[in-house]
VOTOR-757427 format. One line per field, with one value per residue: residue in three letters; x, y, z of N, C-alpha, C in turn. Coordinates in Angstrom, 3 decimals. Layout:
# residues N
lofi (Ala,...)
neast (X,...)
nnorth (Y,...)
nup (Z,...)
caeast (X,...)
canorth (Y,...)
caup (Z,...)
ceast (X,...)
cnorth (Y,...)
cup (Z,...)
This chain:
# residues 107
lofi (Unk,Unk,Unk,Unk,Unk,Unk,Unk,Unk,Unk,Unk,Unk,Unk,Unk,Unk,Unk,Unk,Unk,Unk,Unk,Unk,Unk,Unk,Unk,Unk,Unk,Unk,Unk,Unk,Unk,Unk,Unk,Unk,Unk,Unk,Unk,Unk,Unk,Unk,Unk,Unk,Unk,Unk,Unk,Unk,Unk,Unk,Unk,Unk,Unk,Unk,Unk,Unk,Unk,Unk,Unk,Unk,Unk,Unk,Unk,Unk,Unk,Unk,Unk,Unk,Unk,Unk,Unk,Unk,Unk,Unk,Unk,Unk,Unk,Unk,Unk,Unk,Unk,Unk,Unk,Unk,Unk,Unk,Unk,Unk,Unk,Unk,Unk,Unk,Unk,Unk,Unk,Unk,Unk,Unk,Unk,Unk,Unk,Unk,Unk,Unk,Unk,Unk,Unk,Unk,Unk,Unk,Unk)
neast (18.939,17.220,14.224,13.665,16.346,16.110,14.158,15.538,17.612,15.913,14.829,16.775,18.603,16.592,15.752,13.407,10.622,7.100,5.418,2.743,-0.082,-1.001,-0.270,0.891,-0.353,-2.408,-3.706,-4.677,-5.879,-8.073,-6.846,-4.277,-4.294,-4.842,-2.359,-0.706,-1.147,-1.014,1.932,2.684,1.632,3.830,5.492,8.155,10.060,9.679,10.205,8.051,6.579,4.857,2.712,0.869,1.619,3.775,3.729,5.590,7.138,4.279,4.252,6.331,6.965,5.186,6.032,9.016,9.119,7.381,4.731,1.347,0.073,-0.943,-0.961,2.602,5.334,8.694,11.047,14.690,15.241,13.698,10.667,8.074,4.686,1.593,-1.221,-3.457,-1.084,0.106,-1.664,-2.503,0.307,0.816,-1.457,-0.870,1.596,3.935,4.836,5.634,7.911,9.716,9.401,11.082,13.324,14.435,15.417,18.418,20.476,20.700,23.002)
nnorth (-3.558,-6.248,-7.336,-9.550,-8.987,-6.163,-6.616,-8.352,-6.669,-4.517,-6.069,-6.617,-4.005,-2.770,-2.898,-3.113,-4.058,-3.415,-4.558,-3.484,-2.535,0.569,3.217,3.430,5.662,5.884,3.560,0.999,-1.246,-3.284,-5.174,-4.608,-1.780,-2.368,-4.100,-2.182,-0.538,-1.629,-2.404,0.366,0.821,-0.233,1.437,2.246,3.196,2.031,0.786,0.785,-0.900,0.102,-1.971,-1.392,0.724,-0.661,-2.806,-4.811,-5.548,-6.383,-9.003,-10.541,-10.913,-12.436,-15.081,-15.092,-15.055,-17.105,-16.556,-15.746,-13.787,-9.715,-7.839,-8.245,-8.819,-8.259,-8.581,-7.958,-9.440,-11.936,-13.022,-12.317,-12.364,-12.347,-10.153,-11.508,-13.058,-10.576,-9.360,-11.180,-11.742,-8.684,-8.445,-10.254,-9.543,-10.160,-8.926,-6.441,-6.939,-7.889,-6.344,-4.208,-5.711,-5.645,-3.290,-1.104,-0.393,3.001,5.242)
nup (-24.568,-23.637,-22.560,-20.239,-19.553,-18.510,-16.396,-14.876,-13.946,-12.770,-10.707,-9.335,-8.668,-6.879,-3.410,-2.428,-4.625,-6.312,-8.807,-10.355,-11.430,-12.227,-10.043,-7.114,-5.389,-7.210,-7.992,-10.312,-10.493,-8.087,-6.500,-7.019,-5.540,-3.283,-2.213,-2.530,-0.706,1.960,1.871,1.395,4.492,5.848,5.939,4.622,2.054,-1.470,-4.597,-7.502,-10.694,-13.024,-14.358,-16.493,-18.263,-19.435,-21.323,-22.256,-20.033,-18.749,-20.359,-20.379,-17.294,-15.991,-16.932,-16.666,-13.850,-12.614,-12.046,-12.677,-12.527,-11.926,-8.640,-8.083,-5.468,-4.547,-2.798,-2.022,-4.393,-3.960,-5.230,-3.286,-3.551,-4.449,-3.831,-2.432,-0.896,0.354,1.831,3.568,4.940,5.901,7.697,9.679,10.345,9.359,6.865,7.539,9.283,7.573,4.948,6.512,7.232,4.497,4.113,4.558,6.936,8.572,7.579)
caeast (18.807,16.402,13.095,14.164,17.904,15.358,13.471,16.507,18.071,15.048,14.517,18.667,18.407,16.145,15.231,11.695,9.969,6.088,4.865,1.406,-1.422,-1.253,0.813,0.658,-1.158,-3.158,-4.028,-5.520,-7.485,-8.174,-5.436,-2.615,-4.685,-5.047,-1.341,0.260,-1.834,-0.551,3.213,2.711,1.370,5.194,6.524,9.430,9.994,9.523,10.251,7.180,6.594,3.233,2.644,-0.234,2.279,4.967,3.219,6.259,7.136,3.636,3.723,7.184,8.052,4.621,7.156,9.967,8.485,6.625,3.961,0.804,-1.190,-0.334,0.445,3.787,6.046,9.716,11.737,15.553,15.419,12.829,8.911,7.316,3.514,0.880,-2.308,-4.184,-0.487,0.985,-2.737,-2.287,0.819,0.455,-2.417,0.017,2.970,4.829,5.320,6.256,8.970,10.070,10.013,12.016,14.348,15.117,16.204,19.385,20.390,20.518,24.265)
canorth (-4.527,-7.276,-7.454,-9.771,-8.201,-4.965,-6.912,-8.812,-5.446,-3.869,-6.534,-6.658,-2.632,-1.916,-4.295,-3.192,-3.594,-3.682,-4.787,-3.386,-2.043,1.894,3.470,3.235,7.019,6.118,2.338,0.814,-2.330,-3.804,-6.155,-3.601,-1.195,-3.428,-4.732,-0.848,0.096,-2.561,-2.045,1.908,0.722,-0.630,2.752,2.389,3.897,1.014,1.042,0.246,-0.183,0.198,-2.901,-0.884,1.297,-1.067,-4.033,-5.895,-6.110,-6.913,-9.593,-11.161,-10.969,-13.546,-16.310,-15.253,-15.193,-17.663,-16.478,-15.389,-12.313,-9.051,-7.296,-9.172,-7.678,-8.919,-8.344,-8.717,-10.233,-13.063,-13.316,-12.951,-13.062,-11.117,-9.816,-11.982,-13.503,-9.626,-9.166,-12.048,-11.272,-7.606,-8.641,-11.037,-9.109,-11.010,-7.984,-5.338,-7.560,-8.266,-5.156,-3.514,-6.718,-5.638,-1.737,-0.861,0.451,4.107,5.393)
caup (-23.493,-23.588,-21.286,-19.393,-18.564,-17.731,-15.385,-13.780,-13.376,-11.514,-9.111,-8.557,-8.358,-5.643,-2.452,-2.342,-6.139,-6.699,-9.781,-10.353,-12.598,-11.911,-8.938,-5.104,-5.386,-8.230,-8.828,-11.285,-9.723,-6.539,-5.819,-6.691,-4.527,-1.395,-2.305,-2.387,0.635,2.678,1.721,2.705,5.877,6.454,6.170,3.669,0.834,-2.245,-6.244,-8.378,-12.331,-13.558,-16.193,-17.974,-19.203,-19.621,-21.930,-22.351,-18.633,-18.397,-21.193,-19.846,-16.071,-15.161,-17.280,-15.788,-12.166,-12.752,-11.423,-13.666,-12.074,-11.078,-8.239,-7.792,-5.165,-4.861,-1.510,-2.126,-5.050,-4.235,-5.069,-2.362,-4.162,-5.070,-3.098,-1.102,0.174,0.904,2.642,4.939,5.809,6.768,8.986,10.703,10.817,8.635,5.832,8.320,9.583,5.759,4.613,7.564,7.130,3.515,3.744,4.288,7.959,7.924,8.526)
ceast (17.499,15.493,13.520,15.478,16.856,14.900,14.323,17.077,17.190,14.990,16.114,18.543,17.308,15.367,14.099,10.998,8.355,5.735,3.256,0.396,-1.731,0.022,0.007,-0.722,-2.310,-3.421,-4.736,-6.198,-7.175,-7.225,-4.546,-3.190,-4.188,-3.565,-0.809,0.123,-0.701,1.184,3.386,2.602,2.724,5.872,7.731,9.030,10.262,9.103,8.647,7.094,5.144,3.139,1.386,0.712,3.548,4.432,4.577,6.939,5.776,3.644,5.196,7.253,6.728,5.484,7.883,9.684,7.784,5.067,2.815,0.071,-0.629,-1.145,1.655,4.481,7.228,11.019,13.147,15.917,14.993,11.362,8.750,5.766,2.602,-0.030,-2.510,-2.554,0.354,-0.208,-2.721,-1.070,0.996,-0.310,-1.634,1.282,4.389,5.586,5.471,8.032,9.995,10.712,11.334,13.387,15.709,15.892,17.283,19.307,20.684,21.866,24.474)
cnorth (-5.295,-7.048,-7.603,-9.539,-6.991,-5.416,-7.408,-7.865,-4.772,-4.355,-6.367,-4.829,-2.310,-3.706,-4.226,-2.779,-4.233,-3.348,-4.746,-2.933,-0.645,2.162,3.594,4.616,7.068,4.325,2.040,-0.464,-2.469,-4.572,-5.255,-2.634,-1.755,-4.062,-3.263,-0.076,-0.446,-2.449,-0.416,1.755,0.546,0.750,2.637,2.396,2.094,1.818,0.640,0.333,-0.787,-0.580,-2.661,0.026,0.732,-2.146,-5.051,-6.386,-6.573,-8.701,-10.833,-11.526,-12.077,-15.354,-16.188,-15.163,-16.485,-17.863,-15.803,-14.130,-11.436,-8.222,-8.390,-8.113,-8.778,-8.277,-8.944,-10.126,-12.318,-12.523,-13.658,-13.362,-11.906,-10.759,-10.226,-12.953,-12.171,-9.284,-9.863,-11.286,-9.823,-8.019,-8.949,-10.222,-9.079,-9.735,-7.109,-5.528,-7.770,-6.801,-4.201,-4.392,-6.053,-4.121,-1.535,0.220,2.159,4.756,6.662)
cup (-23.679,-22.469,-20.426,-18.549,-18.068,-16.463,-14.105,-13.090,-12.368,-10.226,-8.444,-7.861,-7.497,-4.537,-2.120,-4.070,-6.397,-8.055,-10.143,-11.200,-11.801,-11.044,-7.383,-4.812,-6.048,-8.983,-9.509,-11.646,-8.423,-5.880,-5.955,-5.415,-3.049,-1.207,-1.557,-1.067,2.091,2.914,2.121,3.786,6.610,6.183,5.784,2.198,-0.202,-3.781,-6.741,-9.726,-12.485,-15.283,-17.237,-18.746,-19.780,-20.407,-21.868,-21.221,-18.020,-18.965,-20.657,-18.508,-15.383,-15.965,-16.615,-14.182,-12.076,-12.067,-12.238,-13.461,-11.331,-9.947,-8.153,-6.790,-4.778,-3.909,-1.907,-2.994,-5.255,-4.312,-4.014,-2.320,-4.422,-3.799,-2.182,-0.338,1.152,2.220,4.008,5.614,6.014,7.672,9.870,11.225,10.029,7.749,6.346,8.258,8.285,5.431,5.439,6.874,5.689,3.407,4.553,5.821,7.366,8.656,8.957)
């Protein structure tokens, strides 16, 4: 499979996916930190892949996103952005509401 089918597949395969440098438990700078923090704060469970150990999902998915710096996090299969826009909105509310939005009632 190709990178990019890997990457299309991840974001298709789960409705909460952070793209970051380390893990939520164990980051490995300041923006994924303050990103992963922020997304725990919403209290649902969320995928992540760690692009220090993944080089070629690091080295591909800011083309295909088009977006150039990571964290990236990706709600239902859209970018929603990296850091300082997941930061804002937690403060506001905004990424509570989001996140909730995207998981799957519970039957």
């Amino acid at each position: 499979m190709d990178i990019i089918d890997t990457i299309k597949q991840q974001i298709e395969d789960n409705d909460i996916i952070l793209y970051m440098k380390g893990s939520p438990n164990a980051p490995q700078c300041g923006f994924s930190m303050r990103t992963s923090q922020a997304i725990m704060e919403c209290g649902q469970r969320f995928a992540y892949v760690d692009v220090l150990s993944n080089p070629e999902i690091r080295a591909n998915l800011p083309a295909y996103a088009n977006w150039p710096t990571f964290p990236q996090l990706w709600v239902k299969g859209e970018l929603v952005g990296g850091c300082d826009i997941i930061t804002e909105m937690h403060e506001n509310g905004e990424l509570k509401e989001l996140i909730e939005a995207a998981v799957p009632a519970a039957e």
